[in-house]
MARBA-690716 format. One record per atom (N, C-alpha, C): z, x negated, y negated; atom name. Coordinates in nm, 2 decimals. Layout:
N
+--------+--------+--------+-------+
:     c3 :     c1 :     c2 : atomo :
+--------+--------+--------+-------+
:      Z :      X :      Y :    CA :
...
+--------+--------+--------+-------+
***
This chain:
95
+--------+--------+--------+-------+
:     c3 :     c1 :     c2 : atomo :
+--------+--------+--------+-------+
:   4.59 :   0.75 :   1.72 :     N :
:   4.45 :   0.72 :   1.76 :    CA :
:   4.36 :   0.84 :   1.77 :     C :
:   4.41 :   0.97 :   1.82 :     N :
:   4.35 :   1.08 :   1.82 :    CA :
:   4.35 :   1.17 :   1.71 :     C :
:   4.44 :   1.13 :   1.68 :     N :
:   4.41 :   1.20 :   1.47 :    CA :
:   4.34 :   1.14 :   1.42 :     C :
:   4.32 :   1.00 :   1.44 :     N :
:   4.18 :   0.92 :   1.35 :    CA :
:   4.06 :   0.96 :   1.37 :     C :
:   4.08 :   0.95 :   1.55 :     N :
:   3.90 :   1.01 :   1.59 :    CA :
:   3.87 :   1.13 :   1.53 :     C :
:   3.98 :   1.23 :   1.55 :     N :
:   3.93 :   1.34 :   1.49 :    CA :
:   3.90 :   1.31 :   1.31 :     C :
:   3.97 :   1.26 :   1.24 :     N :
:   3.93 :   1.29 :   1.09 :    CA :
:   3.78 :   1.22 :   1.12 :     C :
:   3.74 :   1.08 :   1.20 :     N :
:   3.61 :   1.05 :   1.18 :    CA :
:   3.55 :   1.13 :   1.25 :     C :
:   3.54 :   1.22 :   1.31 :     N :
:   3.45 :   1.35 :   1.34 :    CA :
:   3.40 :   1.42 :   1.22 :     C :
:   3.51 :   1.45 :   1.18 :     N :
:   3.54 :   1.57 :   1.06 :    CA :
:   3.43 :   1.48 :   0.94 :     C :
:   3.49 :   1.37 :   0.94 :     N :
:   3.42 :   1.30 :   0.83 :    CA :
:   3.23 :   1.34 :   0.84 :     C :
:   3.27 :   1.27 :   0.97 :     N :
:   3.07 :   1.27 :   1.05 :    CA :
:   3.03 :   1.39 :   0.99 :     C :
:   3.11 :   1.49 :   1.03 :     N :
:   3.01 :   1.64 :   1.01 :    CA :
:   3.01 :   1.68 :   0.90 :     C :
:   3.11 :   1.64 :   0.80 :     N :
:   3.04 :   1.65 :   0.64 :    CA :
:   2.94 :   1.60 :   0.61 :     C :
:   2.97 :   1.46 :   0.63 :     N :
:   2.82 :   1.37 :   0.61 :    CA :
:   2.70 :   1.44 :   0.64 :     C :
:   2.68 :   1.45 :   0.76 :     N :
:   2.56 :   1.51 :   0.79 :    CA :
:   2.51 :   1.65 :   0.75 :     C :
:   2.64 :   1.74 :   0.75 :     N :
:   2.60 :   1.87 :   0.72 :    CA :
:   2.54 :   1.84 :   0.54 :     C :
:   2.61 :   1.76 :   0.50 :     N :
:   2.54 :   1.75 :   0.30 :    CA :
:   2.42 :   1.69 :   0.34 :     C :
:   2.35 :   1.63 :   0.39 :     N :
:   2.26 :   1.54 :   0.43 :    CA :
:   2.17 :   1.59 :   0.53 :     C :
:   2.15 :   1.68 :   0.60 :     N :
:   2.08 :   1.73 :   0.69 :    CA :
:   2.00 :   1.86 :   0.60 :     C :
:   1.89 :   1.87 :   0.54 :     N :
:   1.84 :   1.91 :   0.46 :    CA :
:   1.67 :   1.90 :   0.45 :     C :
:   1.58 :   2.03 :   0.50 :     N :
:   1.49 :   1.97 :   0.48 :    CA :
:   1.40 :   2.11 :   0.38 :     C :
:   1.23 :   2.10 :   0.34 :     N :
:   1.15 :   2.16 :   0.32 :    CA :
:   1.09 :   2.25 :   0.42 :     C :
:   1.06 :   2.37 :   0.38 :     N :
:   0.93 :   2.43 :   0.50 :    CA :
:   0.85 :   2.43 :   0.43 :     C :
:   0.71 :   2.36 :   0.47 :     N :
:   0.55 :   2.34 :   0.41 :    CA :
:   0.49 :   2.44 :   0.49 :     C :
:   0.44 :   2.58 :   0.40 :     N :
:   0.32 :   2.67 :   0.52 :    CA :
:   0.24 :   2.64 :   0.51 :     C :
:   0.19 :   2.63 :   0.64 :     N :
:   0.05 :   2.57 :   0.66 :    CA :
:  -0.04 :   2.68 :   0.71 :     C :
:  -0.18 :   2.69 :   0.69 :     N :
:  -0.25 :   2.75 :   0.71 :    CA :
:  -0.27 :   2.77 :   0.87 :     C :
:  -0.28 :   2.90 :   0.94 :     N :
:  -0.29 :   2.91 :   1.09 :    CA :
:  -0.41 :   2.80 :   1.15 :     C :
:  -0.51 :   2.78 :   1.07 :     N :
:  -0.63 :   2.71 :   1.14 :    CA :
:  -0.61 :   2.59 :   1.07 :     C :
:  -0.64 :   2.47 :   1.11 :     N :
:  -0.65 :   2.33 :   1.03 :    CA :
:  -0.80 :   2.35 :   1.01 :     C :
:  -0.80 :   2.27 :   0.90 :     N :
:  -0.94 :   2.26 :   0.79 :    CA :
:  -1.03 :   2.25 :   0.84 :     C :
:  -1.18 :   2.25 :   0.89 :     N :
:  -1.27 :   2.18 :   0.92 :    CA :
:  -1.34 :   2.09 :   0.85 :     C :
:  -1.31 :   1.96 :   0.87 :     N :
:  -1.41 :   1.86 :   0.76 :    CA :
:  -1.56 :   1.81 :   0.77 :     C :
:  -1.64 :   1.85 :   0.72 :     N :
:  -1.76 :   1.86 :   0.71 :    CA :
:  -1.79 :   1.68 :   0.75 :     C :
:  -1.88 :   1.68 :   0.85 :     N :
:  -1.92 :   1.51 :   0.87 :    CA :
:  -2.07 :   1.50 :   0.87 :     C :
:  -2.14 :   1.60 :   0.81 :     N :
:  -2.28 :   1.57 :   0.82 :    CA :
:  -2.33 :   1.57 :   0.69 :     C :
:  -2.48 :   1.56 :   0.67 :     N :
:  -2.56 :   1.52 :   0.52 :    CA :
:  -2.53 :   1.66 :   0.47 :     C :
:  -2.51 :   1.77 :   0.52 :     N :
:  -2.52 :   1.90 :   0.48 :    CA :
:  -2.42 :   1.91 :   0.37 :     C :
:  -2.32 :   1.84 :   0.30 :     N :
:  -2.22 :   1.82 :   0.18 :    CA :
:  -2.17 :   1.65 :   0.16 :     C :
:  -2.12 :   1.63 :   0.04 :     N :
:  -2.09 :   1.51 :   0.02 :    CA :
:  -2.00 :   1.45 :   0.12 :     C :
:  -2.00 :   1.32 :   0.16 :     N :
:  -1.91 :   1.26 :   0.22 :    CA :
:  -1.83 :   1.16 :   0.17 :     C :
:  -1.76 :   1.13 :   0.25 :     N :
:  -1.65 :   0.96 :   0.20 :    CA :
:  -1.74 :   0.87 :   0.12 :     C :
:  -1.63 :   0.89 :  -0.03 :     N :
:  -1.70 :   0.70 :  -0.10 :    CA :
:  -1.80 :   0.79 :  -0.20 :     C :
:  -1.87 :   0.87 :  -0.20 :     N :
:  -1.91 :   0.91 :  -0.29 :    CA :
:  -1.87 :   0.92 :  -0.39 :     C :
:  -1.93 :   0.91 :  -0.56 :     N :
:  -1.86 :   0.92 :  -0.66 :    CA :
:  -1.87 :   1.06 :  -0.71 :     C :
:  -1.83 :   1.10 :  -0.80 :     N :
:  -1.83 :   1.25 :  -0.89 :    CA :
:  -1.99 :   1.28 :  -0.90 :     C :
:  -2.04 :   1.14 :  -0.97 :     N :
:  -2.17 :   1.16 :  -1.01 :    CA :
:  -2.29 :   1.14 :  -0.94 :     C :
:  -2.28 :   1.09 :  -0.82 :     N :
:  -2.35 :   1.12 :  -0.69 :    CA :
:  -2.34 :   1.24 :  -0.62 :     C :
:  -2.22 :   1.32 :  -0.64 :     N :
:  -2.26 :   1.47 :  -0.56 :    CA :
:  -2.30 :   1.54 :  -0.65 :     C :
:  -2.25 :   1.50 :  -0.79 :     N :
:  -2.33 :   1.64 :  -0.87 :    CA :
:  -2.49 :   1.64 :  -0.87 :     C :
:  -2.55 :   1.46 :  -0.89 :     N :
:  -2.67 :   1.47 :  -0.88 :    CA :
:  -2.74 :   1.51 :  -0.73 :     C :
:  -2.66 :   1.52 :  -0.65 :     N :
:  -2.75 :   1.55 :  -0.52 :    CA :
:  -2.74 :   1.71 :  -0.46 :     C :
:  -2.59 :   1.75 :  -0.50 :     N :
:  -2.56 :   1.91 :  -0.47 :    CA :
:  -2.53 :   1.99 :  -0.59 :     C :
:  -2.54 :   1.90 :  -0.68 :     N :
:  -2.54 :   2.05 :  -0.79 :    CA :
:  -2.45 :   2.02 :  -0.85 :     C :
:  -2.38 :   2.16 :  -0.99 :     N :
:  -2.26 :   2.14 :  -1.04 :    CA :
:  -2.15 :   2.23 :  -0.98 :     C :
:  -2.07 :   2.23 :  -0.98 :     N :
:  -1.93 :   2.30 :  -0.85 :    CA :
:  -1.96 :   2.41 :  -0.96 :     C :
:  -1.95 :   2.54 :  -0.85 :     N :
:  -1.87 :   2.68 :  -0.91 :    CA :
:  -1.76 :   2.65 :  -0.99 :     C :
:  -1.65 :   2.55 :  -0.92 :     N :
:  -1.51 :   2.58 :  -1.02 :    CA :
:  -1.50 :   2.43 :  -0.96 :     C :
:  -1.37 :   2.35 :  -1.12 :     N :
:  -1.30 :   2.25 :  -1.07 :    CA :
:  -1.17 :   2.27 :  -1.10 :     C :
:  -1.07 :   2.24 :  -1.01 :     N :
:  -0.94 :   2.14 :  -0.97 :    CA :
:  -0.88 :   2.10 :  -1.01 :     C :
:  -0.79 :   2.02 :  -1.10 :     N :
:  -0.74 :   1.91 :  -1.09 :    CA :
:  -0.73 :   1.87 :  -1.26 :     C :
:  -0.66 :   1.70 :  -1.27 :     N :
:  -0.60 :   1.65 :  -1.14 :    CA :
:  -0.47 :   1.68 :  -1.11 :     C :
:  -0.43 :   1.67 :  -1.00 :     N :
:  -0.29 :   1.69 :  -0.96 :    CA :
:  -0.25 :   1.61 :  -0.87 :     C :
:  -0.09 :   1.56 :  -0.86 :     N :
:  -0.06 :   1.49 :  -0.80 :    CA :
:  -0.06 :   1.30 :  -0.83 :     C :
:   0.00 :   1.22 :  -0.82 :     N :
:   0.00 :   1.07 :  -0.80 :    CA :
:  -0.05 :   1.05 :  -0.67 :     C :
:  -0.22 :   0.95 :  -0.60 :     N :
:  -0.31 :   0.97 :  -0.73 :    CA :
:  -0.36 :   1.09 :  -0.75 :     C :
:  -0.45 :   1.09 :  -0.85 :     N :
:  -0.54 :   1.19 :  -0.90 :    CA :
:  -0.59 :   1.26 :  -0.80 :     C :
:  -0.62 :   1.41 :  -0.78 :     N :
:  -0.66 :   1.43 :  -0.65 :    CA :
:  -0.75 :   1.56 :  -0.75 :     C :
:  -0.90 :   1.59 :  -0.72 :     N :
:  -0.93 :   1.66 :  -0.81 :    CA :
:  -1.00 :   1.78 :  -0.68 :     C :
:  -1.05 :   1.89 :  -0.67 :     N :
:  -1.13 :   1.96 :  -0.60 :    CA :
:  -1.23 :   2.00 :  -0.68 :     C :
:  -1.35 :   2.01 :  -0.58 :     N :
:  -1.47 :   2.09 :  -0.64 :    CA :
:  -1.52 :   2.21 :  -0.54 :     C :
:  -1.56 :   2.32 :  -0.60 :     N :
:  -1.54 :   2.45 :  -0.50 :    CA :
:  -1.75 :   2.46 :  -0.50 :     C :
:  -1.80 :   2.48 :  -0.39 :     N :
:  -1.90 :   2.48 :  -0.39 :    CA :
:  -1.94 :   2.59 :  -0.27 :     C :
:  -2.06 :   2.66 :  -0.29 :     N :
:  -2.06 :   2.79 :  -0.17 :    CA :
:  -2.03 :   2.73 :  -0.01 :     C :
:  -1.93 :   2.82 :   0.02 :     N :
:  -1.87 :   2.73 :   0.15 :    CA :
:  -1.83 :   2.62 :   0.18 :     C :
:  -1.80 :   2.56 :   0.13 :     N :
:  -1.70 :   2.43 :   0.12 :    CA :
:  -1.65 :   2.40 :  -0.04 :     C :
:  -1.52 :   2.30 :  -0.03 :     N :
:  -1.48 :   2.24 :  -0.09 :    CA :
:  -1.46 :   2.07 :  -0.10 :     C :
:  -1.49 :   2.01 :  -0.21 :     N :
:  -1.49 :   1.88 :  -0.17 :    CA :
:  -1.38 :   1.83 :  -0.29 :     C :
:  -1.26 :   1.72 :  -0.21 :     N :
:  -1.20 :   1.67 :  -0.21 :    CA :
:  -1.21 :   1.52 :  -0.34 :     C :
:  -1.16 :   1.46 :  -0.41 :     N :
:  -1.16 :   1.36 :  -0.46 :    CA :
:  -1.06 :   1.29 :  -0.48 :     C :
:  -1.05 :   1.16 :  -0.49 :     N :
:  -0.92 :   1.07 :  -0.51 :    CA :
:  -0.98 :   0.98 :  -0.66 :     C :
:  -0.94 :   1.02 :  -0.77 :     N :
:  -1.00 :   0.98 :  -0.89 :    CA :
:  -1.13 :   1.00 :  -0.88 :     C :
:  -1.21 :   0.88 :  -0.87 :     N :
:  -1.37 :   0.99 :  -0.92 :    CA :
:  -1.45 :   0.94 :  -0.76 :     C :
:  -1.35 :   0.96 :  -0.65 :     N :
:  -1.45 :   0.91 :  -0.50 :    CA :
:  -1.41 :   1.04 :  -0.40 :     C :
:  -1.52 :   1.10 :  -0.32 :     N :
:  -1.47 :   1.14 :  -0.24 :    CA :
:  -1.39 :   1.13 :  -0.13 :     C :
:  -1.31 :   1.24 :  -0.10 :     N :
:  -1.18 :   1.18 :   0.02 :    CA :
:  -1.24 :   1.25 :   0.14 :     C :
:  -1.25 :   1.41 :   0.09 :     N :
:  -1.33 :   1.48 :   0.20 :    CA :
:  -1.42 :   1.61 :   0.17 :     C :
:  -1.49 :   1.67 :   0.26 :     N :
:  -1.57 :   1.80 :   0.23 :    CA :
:  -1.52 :   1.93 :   0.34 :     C :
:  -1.44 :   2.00 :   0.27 :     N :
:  -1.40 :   2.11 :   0.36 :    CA :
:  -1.45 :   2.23 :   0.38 :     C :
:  -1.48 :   2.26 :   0.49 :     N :
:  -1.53 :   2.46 :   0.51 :    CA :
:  -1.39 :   2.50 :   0.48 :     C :
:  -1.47 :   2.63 :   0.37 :     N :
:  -1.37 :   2.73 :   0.33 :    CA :
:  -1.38 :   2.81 :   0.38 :     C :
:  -1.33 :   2.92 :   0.42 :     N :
:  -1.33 :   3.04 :   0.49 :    CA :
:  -1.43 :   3.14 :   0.42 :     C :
:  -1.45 :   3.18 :   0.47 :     N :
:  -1.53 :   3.32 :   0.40 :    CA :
:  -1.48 :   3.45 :   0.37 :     C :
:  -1.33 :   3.47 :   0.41 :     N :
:  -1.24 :   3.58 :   0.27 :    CA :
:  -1.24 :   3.61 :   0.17 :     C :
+--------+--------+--------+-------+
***
């Protein structure tokens, strides 16, 4: 009875040891600030509503990822897209 428990111990901790496995994601020390006012595009906007209202981006993005996730780099912020809608408008740092 006590040689079995022990092999199902033994067993346990192979199991787990193959199986207990993860990623480290670095994350930036500050979390993002998301812009929520008229001062950059917001949620739901399409591609062609921010370019006609803020311009055309310094640089683009994308796409990357399932779905499509594209960025557009604009002086001090970045805005976010999920195919052609905005998701969000982030301050970039000034580095």
């Amino acid at each position: 009875m006590i040689a079995q428990a022990i092999r199902y111990c033994i067993a346990f901790s192979l199991v787990v040891s193959f199986t207990a496995q993860a990623d480290v994601i670095k994350m930036p020390s500050e979390s993002p600030q998301v812009i929520t006012s008229n001062s950059a595009p917001v949620r739901g906007m399409t591609k062609s509503q921010v370019e006609s209202n803020f311009g055309s981006p310094m640089s683009i993005s994308g796409p990357t990822g399932q779905p499509a996730i594209y960025r557009w780099d604009y002086p001090g912020y970045s805005v976010f897209f999920e195919h052609n809608y905005v998701l969000h408008s982030v301050v970039t740092s000034s580095n």
